[in-house]
N, C-alpha and C positions, 0 to 999 in steps of 0.2 A: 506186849502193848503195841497197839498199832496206830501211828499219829499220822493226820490227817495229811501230812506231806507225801508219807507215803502212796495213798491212796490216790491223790493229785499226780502223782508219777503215774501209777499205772494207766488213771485215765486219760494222761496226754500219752502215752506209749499206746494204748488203745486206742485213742480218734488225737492224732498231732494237731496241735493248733494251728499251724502251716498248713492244711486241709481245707478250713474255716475261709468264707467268701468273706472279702474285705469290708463288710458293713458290719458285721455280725460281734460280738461281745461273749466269747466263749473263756473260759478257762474259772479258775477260782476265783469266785463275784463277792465272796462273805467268809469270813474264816480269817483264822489265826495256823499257819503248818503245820505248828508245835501243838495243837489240842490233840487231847487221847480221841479217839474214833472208838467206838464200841458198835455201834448200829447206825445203820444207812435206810433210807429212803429212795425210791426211784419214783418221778414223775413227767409226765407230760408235760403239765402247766403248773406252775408253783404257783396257787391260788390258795384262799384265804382257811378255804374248807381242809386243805391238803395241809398248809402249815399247823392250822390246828390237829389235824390227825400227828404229824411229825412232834410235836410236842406231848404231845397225849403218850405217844409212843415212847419217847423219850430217846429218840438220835439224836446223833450227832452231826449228819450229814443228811443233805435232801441235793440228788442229783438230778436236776430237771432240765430236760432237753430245752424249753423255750427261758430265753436266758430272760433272767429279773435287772434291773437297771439298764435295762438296754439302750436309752439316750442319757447324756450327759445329766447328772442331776445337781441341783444346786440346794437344796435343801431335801431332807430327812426327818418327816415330821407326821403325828398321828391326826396329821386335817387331811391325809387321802386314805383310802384304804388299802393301796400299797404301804405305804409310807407306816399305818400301825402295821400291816403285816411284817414287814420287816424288825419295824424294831421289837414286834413281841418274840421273834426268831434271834436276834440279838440279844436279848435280855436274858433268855436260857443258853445261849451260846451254840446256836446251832447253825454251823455252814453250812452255805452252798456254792455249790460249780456247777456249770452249766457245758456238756460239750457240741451242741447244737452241728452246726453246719458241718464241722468236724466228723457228728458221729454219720450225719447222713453220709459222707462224702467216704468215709475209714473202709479199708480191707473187709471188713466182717461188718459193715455198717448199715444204717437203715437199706440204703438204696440195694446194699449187694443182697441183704436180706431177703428184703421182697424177689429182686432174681432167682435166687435158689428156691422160693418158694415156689414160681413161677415154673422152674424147672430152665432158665436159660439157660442159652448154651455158646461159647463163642464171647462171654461178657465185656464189655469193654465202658470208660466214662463216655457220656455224652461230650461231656466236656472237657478235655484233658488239663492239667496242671500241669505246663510245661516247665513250670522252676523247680516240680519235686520228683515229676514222671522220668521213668528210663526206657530203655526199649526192650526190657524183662518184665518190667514192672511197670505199667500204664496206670497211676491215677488222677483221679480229678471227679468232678461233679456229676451227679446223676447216673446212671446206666443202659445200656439195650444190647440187644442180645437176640437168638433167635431161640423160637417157643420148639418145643421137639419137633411138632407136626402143626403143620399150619391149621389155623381154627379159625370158625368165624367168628365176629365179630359177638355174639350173640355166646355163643360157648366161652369165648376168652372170659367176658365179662362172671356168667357163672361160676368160674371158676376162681376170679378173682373174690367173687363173693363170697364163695366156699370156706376159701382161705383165707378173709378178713373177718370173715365172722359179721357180715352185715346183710342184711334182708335188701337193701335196696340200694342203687348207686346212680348216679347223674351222667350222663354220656354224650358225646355227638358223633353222628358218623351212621352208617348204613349197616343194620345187625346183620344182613346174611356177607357181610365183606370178610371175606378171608384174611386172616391176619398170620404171620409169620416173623415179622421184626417188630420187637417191641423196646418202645423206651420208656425208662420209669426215673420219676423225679418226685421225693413224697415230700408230701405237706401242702405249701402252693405253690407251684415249680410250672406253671404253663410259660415263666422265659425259656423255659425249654424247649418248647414244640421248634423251633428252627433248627436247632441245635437235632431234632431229632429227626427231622425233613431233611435237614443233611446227608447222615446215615441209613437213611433210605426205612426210617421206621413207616411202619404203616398207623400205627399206635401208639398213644403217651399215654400212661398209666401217671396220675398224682392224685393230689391227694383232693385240692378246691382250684376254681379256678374263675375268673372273672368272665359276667356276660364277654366281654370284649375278644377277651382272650378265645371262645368258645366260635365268636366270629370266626377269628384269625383261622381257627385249626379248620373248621369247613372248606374257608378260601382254599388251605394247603392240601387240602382231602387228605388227613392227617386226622385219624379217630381219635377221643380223650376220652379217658376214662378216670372217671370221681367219684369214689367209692367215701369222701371226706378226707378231712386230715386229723383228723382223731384216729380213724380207721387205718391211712398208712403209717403212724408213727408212734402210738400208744404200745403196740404190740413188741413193740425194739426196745422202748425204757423195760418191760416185762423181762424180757431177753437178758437187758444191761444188769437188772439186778441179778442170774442168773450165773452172767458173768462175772462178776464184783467176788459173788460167795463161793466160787469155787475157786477163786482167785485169795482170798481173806476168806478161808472156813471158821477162825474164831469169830469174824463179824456174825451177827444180825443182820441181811439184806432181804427187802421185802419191797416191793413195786405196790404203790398209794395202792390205798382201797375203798379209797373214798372218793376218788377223780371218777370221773364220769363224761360224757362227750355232749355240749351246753346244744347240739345242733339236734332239733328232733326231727322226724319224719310222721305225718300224719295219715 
């Protein structure tokens, strides 16, 4: 029998909550430690469509990277449609944890993810965590790194596309510019581009980013590349469940199948 505390351990030993940017709302958001766990869910967004699949399924857990209660809430009630989503998740006893910033930021996490994808090389945080980092062991937020053989701007993008699995991406910057240092920050992480003009990136790799922001990164002639945030972080909760059951073989772990990305391209 495998209870949910356990599972809770693994996944702060997996992405530590110490990882987590100080606004963020990550660890066990619904649950009881002590409930039996038999079958898990992995998703993106714990939306309405997704909890009704997770019941239909009949888990016990829905681990979803974008965390649910994320501001203070003072009432719990079926007048929003969070507020039924939850309590219809409550009512059959189904927890959730969220490891958000944590997993982007973890050893084997979103961000390190996408680099290995990417083929870096040299890896290191954008951002370092000086209260958890050593001088073995460098972590902290976002990543960059150098691409094997320098590309242009035009190939990088391809390539990213290849490996996102998406037809089309949003960009600024000049496609025949040669790229060789990249930094990647997923989801919406354009506070990053300084942090990546620092280390001498030529490119930021994320996930959306704001007109304003798309300014900024021209000004620093600093390329971005946005391929969406569906596109850099869906493919990690995939991952996460892959993780979980090779970790807990007697669970059921299965990544939603019902999530979908709400951003279309016409």
């Amino acid at each position: 029998m495998i209870r949910l505390q356990e599972v809770v351990s693994f996944l702060r030993e997996f992405a530590p909550p110490e990882l987590a940017e100080d606004w963020d709302n990550v660890g066990l958001l619904i649950g009881d430690p002590v409930d039996e766990i038999r079958s898990i869910l992995t998703c993106l967004t714990l939306t309405p469509n997704v909890a009704d699949e997770a019941i239909a399924r009949g888990v016990q857990l829905i681990v979803t990277h974008h965390p649910v209660l994320f501001r203070p809430v003072q009432r719990l009630t079926a007048e929003t449609s969070e507020g039924r989503m939850l309590l219809s998740l409550i009512r059959v006893g189904i927890s959730v944890y969220s490891p958000h910033t944590s997993y982007d930021s973890a050893a084997d996490g979103i961000n390190a993810q996408l680099a290995r994808l990417l083929e870096l090389q040299d890896t290191q945080p954008l951002r370092p965590n000086a209260a958890i980092a050593s001088d073995f062991s460098p972590i902290g937020s976002g990543r960059f790194g150098t691409l094997p053989h320098t590309t242009s701007l035009r190939d990088l993008i391809e390539r990213i596309k290849l490996g996102l699995g998406v037809s089309t991406v949003q960009f600024v910057g000049d496609l025949d510019r040669p790229i060789k240092k990249l930094g990647i920050a997923c989801g919406a992480a354009a506070e990053f581009l300084r942090d990546a003009a620092q280390h001498g990136c030529e490119a930021l790799l994320t996930g959306e980013a704001r007109f304003h922001s798309c300014l900024e990164a021209e000004a620093a002639n600093i390329a971005l590349i946005l391929p969406g945030h569906f596109a850099t972080e869906r493919p990690a909760m995939e991952q996460l469940a892959n993780v979980l059951h090779s970790r807990f073989a007697e669970l059921i772990v299965q990544a939603s199948q019902t999530e979908y990305d709400p951003v279309k391209f016409a």
